[in-house]
N, C-alpha and C positions, 0 to 999 in steps of 0.2 A: 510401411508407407514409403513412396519413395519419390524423388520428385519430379515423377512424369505422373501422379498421382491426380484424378480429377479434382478433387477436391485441395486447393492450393492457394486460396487466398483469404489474408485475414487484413484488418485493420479497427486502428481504433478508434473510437468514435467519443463525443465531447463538444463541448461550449464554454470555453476558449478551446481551441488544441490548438493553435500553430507553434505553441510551447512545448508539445509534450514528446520526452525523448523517445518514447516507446515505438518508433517506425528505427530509430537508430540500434537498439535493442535486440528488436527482432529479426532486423537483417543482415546484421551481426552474428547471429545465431544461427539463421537458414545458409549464411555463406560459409561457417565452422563448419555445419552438420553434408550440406554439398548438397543443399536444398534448391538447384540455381535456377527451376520453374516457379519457384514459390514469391508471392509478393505480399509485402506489407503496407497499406497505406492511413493514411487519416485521412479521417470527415468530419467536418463542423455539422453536428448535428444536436441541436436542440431537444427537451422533452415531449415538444408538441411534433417536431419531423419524425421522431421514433420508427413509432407505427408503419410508417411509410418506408421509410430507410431497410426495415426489417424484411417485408411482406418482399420489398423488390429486390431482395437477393435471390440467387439460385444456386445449382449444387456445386459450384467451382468455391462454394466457400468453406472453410473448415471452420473459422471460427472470428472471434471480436474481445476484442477490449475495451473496457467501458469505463469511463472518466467520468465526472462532474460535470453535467446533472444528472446522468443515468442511471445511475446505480441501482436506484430503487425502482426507477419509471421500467427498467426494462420487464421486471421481474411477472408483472400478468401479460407479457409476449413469450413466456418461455412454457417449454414441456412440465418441465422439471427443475427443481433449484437444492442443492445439494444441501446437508444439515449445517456445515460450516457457512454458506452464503445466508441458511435461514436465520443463523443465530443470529447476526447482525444486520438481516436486513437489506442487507447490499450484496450486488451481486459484481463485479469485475470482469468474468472472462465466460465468453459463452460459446459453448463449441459444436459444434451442427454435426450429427451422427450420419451414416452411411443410410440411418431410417428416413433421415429428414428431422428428427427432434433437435429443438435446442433444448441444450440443456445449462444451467447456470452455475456456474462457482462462483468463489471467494478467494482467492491466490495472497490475495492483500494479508491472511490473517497467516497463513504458513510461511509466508514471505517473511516477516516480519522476525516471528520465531527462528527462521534460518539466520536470517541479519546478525540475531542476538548471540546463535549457537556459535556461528560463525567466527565472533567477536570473543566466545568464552564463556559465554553469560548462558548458564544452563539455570539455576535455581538461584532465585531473591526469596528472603524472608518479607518484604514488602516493597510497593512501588508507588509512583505519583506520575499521574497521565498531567499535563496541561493542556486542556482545552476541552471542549466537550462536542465535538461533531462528528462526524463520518468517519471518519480516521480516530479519533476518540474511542469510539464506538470497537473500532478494531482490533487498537491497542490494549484492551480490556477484555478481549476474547483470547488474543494473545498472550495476556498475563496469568491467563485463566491454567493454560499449561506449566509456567514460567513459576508464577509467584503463589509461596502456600499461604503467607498471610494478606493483609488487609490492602490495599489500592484506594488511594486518594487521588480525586480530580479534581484540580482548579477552576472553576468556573464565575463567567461573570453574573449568572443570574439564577434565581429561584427556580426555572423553567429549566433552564440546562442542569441543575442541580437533581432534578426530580428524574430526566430523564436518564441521565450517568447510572444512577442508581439502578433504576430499572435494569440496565443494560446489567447491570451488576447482578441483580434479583434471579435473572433471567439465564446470566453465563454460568453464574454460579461463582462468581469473587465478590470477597467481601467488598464494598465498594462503598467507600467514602466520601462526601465531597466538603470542600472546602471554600472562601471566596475568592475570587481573584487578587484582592488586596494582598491576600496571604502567603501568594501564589513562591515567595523567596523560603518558606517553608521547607517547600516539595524539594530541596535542595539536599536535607536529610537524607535520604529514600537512600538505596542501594543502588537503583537504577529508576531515573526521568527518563520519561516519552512527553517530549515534547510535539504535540499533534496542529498548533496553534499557524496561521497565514503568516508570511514574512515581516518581521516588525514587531510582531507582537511580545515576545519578550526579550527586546533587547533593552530595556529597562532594565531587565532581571540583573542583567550580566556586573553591577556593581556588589551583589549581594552573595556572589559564588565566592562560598566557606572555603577555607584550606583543604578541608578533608573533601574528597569529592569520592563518589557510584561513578556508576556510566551514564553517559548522557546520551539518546537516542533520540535527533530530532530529523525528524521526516522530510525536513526542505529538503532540496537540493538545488535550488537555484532559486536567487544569488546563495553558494555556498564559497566559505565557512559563512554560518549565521555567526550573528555577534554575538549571543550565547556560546553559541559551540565554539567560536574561534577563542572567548575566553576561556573556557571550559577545560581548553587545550592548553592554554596559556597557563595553568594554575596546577598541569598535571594530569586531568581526569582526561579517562577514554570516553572519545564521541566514537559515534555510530553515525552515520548520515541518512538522507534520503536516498544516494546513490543507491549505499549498499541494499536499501528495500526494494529499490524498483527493479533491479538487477536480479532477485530473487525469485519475489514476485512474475516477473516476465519470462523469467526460464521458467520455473510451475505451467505460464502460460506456454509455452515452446510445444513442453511437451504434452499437455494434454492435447493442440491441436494438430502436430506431428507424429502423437507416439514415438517419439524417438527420445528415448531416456536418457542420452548422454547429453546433459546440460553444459554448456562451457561458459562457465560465470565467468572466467578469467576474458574472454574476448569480447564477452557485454559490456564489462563493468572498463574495459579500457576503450572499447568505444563510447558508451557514456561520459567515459571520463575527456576522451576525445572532444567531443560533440560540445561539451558545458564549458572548456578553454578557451575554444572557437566562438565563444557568444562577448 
């Protein structure tokens, strides 16, 4: 593919996005690879605009990215949706064939695992997710490679407790849950995936033991969390959101590109550009 290519534009789509780095990400990537017809933009699009947003594209598109609330909405507008996007449910990145088919992935769940490999972090004898939503949900398909034993989730309710599990039933990890009170526990673990909205446990950060795993939590703005920045403060390796979305969105590059040669090094310093500047 090259980029006089008809098919040459993508963007992501979401409810908030004027946050989301992923136009920085990607045009970072199309400027490495000498992509200089290709665009990337964002659209505030709702679960009820979907439909619509969808139906009125045509073939100059390769493909999309899909943020909060979409994940799941998009999933009966698609051809197809990959075994990695089925297993959780969520789909991320959806790339429009030469047929006309969309088809759907999950980037989120390999992204994550590169994050880790990236960092060093090939095999845990066990892990602790905090939090239990969409990202919960991921981090737990991703452990599924990662970790041979048991996966404990911190959750604040009986409802989120039931469905961890599930997820767990269903990936195939042993999967634990636990209550949020307890939640300074998970601190044991080899390795935390923190999956939890900003805020939510910087409570924690008085309770971070001498001995520390690695801690991988998914914000990346405001970064460092106050978890992760004590985290760091006491010794232990963080992981950030950075390094997820940076992974994640090369995955996405090249499925809608084909062009295999990812250059993390120039996302992840645009990224890191982009999140100084705020």
């Amino acid at each position: 593919m090259t980029s006089a290519d008809p098919r040459h534009r993508a963007a992501v789509l979401g409810s908030p996005i004027a946050h989301s780095l992923s136009p920085v990400l990607h045009r970072a990537a199309y400027a490495e690879l000498g992509l200089t017809h290709w665009t990337y933009d964002r659209f505030e699009v709702d679960e009820a605009g979907l439909p619509a947003f969808i139906e009125g594209l045509d073939s100059a598109w390769a493909g999309l990215s899909l943020t909060m609330p979409l994940k799941r909405a998009i999933i009966p507008l698609l051809d197809s949706v990959s075994e990695t996007a089925s297993s959780v449910e969520a789909v991320n990145t959806v790339v429009f064939t030469e047929a006309g088919r969309r088809v759907g992935d999950n980037t989120d769940i390999p992204g994550m695992i590169a994050a880790l490999r990236e960092r060093g972090v090939e095999k845990v004898e066990s892990a602790a997710v905090l939090g239990a939503g969409a990202t919960a949900s991921s981090a737990v398909a991703a452990l599924a490679a990662i970790c041979t034993g048991p996966v404990t989730a911190y959750v604040r309710s009986r409802e989120r407790g039931d469905e961890m599990r599930g997820w767990g039933e269903r990936i195939g990890v042993q999967m634990r849950t636990a209550d949020w009170a307890d939640a300074a526990e998970a601190f044991r673990a080899p390795l935390v995936i923190a999956t939890t909205p900003a805020g939510a446990t910087d409570a924690l950060v008085t309770a971070i033991p001498a001995r520390l795993g690695v801690l991988f939590d998914v914000l990346y703005d405001p970064w460092p969390t106050v978890l992760a920045a004590g985290w760091s403060a006491h010794g232990g390796a963080v992981i950030g959101g950075l390094d997820l979305l940076v992974h994640q969105a090369a995955l996405q590059v090249e499925q809608m590109t084909h062009l295999p040669l990812l250059p993390l090094a120039v996302m992840r310093a645009a990224g890191e550009a982009a999140l100084s500047s705020r």
